[in-house]
C-alpha positions in Angstrom: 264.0 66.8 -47.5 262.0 65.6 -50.5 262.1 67.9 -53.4 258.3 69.0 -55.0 257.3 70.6 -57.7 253.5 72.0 -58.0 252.2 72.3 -61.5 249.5 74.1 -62.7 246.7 71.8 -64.5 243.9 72.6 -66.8 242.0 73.8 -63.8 244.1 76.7 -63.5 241.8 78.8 -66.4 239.2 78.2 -64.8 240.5 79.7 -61.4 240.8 82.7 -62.9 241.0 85.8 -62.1 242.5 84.8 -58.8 245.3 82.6 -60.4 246.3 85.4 -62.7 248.6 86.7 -60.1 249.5 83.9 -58.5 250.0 79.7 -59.3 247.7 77.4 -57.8 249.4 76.3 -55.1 249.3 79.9 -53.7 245.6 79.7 -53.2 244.3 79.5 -49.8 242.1 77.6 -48.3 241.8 76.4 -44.8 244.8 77.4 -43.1 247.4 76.9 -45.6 247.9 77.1 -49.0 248.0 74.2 -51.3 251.8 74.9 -51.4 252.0 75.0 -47.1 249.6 71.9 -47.1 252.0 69.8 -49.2 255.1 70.5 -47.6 253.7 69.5 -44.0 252.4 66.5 -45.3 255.8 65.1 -47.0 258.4 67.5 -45.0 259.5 68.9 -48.3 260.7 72.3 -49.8 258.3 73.3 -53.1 258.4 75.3 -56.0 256.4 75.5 -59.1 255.6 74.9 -62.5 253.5 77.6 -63.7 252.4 80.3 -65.9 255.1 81.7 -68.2 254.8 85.4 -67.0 254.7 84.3 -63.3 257.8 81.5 -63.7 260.6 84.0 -62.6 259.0 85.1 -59.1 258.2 81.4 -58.9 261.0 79.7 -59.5 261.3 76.1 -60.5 264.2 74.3 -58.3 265.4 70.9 -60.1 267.0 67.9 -58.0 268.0 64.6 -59.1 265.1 63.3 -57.5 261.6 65.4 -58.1 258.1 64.7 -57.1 256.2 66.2 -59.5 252.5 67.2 -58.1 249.5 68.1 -59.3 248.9 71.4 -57.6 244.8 71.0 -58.0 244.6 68.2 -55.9 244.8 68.3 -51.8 246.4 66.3 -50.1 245.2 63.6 -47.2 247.3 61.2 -45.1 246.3 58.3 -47.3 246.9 59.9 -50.9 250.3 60.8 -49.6 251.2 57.5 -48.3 250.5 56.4 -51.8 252.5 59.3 -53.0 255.7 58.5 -51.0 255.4 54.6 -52.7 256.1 55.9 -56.3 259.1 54.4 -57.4 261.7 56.4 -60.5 260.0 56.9 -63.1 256.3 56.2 -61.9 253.3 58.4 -62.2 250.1 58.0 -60.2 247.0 58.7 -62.0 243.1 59.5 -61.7 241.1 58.5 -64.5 244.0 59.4 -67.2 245.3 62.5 -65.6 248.0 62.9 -63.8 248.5 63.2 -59.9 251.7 62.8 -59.0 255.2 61.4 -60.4 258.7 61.0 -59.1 261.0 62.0 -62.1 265.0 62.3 -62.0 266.2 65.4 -63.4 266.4 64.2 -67.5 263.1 63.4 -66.7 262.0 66.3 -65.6 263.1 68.2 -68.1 261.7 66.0 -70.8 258.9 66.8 -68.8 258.7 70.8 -68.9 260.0 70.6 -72.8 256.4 69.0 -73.5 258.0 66.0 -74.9 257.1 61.9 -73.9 258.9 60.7 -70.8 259.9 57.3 -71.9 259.8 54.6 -69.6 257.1 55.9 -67.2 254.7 53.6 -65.7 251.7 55.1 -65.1 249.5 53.7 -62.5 245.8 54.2 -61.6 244.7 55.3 -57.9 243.5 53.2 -55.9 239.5 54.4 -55.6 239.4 53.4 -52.2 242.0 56.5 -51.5 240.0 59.3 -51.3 241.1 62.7 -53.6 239.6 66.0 -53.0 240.5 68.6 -55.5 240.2 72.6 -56.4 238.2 72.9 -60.4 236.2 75.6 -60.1 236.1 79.2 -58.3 233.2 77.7 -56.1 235.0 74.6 -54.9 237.2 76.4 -52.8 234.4 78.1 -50.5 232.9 74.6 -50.8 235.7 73.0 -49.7 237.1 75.8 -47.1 235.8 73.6 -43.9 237.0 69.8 -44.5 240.5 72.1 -45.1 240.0 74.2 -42.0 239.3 71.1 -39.5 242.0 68.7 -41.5 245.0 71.5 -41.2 244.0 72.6 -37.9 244.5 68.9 -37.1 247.7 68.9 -38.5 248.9 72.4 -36.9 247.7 71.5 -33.2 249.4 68.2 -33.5 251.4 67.6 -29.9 251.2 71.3 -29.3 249.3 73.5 -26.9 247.5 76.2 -27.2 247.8 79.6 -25.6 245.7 80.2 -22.8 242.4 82.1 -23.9 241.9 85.0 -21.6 239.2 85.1 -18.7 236.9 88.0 -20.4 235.9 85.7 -23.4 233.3 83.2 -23.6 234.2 79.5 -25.2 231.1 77.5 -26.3 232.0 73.9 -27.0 235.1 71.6 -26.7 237.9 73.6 -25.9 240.2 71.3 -27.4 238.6 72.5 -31.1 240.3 76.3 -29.8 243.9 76.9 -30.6 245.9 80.4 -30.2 249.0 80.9 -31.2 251.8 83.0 -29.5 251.0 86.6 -29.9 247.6 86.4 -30.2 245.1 88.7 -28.8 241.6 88.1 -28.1 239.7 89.8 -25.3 235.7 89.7 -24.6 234.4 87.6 -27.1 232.2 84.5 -27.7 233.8 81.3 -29.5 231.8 78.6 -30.3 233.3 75.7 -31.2 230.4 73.2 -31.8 230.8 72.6 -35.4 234.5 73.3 -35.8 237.6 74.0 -34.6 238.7 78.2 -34.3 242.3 78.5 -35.1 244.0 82.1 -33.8 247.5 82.6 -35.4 250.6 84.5 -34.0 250.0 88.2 -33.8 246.3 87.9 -34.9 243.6 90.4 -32.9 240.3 89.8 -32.3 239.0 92.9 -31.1 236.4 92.9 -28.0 232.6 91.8 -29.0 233.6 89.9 -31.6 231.4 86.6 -31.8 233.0 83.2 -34.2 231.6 80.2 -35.1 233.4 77.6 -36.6 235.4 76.3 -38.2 237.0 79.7 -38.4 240.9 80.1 -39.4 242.1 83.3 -38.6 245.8 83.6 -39.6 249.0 85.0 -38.4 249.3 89.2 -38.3 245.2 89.2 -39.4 242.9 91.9 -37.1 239.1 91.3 -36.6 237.2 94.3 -35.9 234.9 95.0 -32.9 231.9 93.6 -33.0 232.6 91.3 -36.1 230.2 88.6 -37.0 231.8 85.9 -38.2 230.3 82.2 -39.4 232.0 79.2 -40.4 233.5 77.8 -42.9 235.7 81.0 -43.4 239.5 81.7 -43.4 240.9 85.3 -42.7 244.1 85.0 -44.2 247.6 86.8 -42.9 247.5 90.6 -42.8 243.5 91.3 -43.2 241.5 93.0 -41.5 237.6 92.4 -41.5 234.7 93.7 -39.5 230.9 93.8 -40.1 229.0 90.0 -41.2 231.2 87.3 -42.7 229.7 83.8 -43.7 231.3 81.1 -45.3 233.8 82.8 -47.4 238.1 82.6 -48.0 240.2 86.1 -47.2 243.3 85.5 -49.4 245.8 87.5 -47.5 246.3 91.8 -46.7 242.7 92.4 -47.7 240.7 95.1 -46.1 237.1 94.8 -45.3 237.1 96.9 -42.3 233.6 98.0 -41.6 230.0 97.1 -41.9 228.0 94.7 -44.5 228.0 91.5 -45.9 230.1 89.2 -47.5 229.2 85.6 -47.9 230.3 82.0 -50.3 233.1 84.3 -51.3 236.8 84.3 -51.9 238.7 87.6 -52.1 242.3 88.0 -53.7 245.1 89.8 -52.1 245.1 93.5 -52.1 241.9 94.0 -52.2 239.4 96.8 -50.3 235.7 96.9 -49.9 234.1 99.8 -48.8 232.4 100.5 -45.7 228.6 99.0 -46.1 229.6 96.9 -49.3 227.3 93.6 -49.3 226.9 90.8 -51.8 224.2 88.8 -52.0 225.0 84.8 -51.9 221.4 83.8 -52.6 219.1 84.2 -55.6 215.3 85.6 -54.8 214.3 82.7 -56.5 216.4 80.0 -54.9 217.7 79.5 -58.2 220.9 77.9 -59.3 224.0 80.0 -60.0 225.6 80.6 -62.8 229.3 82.5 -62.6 231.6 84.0 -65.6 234.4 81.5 -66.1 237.5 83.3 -68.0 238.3 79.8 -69.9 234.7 79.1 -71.5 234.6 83.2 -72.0 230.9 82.6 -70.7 228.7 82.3 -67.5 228.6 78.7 -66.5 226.4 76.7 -64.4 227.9 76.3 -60.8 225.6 73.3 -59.4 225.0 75.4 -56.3 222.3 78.0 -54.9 224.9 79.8 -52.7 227.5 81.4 -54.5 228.6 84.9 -53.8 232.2 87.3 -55.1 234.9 86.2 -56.3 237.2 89.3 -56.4 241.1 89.5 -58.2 244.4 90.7 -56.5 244.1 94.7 -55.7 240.6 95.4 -56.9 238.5 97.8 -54.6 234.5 98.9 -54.4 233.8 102.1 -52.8 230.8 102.9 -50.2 227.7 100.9 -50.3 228.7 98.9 -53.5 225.9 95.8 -54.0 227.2 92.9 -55.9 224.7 90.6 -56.9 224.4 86.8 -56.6 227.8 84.8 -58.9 229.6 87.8 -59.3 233.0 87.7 -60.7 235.8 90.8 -60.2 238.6 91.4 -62.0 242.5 92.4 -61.1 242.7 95.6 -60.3 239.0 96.5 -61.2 237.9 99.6 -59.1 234.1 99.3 -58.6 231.5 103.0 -57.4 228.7 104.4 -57.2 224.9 103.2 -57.0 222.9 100.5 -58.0 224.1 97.0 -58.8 227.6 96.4 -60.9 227.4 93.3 -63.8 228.0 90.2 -62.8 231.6 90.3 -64.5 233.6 93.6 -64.1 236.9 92.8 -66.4 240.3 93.3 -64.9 241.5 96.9 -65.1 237.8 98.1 -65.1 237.4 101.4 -63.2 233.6 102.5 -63.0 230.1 101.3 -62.2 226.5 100.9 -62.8 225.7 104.5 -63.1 228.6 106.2 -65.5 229.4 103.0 -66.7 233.2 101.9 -66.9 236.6 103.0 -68.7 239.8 101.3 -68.6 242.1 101.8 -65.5 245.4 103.6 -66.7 248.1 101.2 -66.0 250.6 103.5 -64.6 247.7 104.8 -62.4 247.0 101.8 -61.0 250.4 100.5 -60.4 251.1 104.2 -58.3 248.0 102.8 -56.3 249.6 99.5 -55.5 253.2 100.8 -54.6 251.5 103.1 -51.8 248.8 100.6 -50.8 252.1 97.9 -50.2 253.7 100.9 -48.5 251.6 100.8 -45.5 252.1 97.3 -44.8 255.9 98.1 -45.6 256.6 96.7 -48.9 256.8 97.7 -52.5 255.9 96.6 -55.8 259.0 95.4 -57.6 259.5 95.5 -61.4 258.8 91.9 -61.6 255.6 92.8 -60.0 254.9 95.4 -62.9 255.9 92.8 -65.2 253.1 90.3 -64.1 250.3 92.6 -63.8 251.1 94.4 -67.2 251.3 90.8 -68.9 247.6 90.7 -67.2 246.9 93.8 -68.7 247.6 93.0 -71.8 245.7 89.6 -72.1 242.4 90.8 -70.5 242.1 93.3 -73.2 239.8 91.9 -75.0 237.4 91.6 -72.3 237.2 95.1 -71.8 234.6 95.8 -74.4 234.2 99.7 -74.0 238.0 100.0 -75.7 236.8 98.3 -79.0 
């Protein structure tokens, strides 16, 4: 089994706040994460190069033969093809910047120490190969479908599906409908016209639910009654969502349990909105968005008119919170009250519109997480502590109120 390593590239600021917690290969879209799609592709093992305060829970593993990837770029059956074709000491490139390179271990560590690797040859990608890759916060929304239908593609491949049971309806082909062991779906409507509906082991879709794909809804994940949910969206492992979904990326153990709106949006892990909380994905004016981009320290243009939340690892908005069009949430940001929030609440914020915001005490916070873990029986370690107070500590300075 081929050894990879994922490193994070320049995009990786820009992905902020949802690659504070996390590298980039741990961010979901479709029905794996960048990581999971990698490893199917070559039948490898993984590990990362990443941030310094998140290297120890994700550990670097060094062979005598690596393939070095770049963890922003997704992979297809052509580009890995090419991948597998690298010789020692060759490094594929895309316009200058690096894709992929198959390094022995001196090499590698050359590498990671910032210094030339002598003797590699670098060669450009062919532009007939085509390279989809993750830049922005909104590319991963806008992507989300090409990733659902390609990995439900490769997760269906020579298998069969568990039988859908006689009290739901299926609209479409059923071969675009795939449950996995475990799952349980009864009296619902599945349209699979334009895109496949993936079901994973021990996920619940609760009677009058009605999905349109392409819809991933992963392993352990619970869809409320009644739930409205459009395509392109993934409900990642553990969540559990109800109420009007459109086009939007459920990291993993996220809560959205009840009524409202939530639309072009990613949210983190650990995260719970409110019952009635709704975001609006559209300006009045049909306008083009602009989002807050951590790296730039500014709100930058986003090329799109639908562009909704983009919400950190365990940040929560109580009752009837309204988040306006391009809003960006912090980690660990806890959002009340009436009226509509700014369109960036920093990380550690705890407030709203109406008493405006103070900074959420760190200890506080982390007695939140340990019992929020707790009911889905696990705990926040030290090393856990360790990473969100590094966050903490750089975000700082975006909390204005503590100047």
């Amino acid at each position: 089994m081929q050894n990879l390593i994922l490193f994070d590239s320049d995009a990786r600021n820009h992905l902020l706040p949802l690659t504070a917690t996390r590298p980039m290969g741990e961010l979901r879209l479709g029905i794996f994460t960048i990581r999971g799609k990698w490893e199917c592709y070559l039948n490898a093992f993984a590990s990362y190069i990443t941030q310094e305060h998140l290297q120890e829970k994700y550990p670097i593993r060094i062979e005598s033969e690596n393939l070095v990837l770049n963890a922003g770029i997704l992979p297809n059956e052509l580009l890995c093809r090419r991948v597998e074709q690298l010789g020692f000491s060759e490094a594929l490139l895309m316009n200058g910047e690096l894709i992929a390179a198959r390094l022995d271990a001196f090499q590698f560590e050359t590498l990671i120490e910032d210094e030339e690797v002598r003797e590699l040859n670098g060669i450009e990608l062919d532009p007939d190969i085509p390279v989809a890759s993750i830049q922005r916060l909104w590319d991963l929304t806008q992507q989300n479908g090409a990733a659902i239908a390609a990995d439900f593609r490769w997760i269906t491949r020579d298998r069969e599906s568990a039988p859908l049971p006689e009290s739901n309806r299926l609209i479409g082909p059923p071969e675009r409908l795939f449950l996995e062991p475990g799952a349980r779906i009864e009296a619902c409507t599945l349209n699979t016209l334009e895109g496949p509906i993936y079901i994973g082991k021990d996920a619940e879709i609760m009677e009058g639910c009605l999905l349109r794909g392409p819809i991933a809804v992963c392993d352990g994940a619970q869809l409320k009654m009644g739930a409205r949910i459009y395509g392109p969206t993934t409900i990642g492992p553990g969540c559990k969502v109800g109420g009007e979904v459109t086009r939007s990326i459920f990291i993993g153990n996220s809560n959205k349990a009840h009524e409202g709106f939530i639309g072009d949006s990613v949210i983190g892990e650990w995260c719970n909105l409110g019952a009635d909380t709704n975001n609006s994905n559209l300006k009045n004016n049909y306008g083009e968005v602009k989002l807050w981009d951590y790296a730039e320290g500014r709100f930058v243009k986003t090329g799109t008119q639908l562009c909704g939340l983009f919400m950190g690892d365990h940040a929560k908005c109580g009752i009837n919170t309204m988040f306006n069009t391009g809003t960006v949430v912090g980690v660990f940001a806890n959002v009340f009250g009436s009226g509509y929030p700014r369109n960036f609440i920093p990380d550690f914020a705890w407030g709203g519109p109406e008493a405006g915001f103070r900074t959420y005490d760190f200890a506080e916070a982390c007695e939140t997480a340990q019992r929020v873990l707790q009911r889905r029986n696990q705990t926040l370690t030290d090393l856990d502590k360790a990473i969100l107070h590094r966050i903490y500590e750089q975000t700082a300075p975006l909390r204005t109120w503590e100047k």
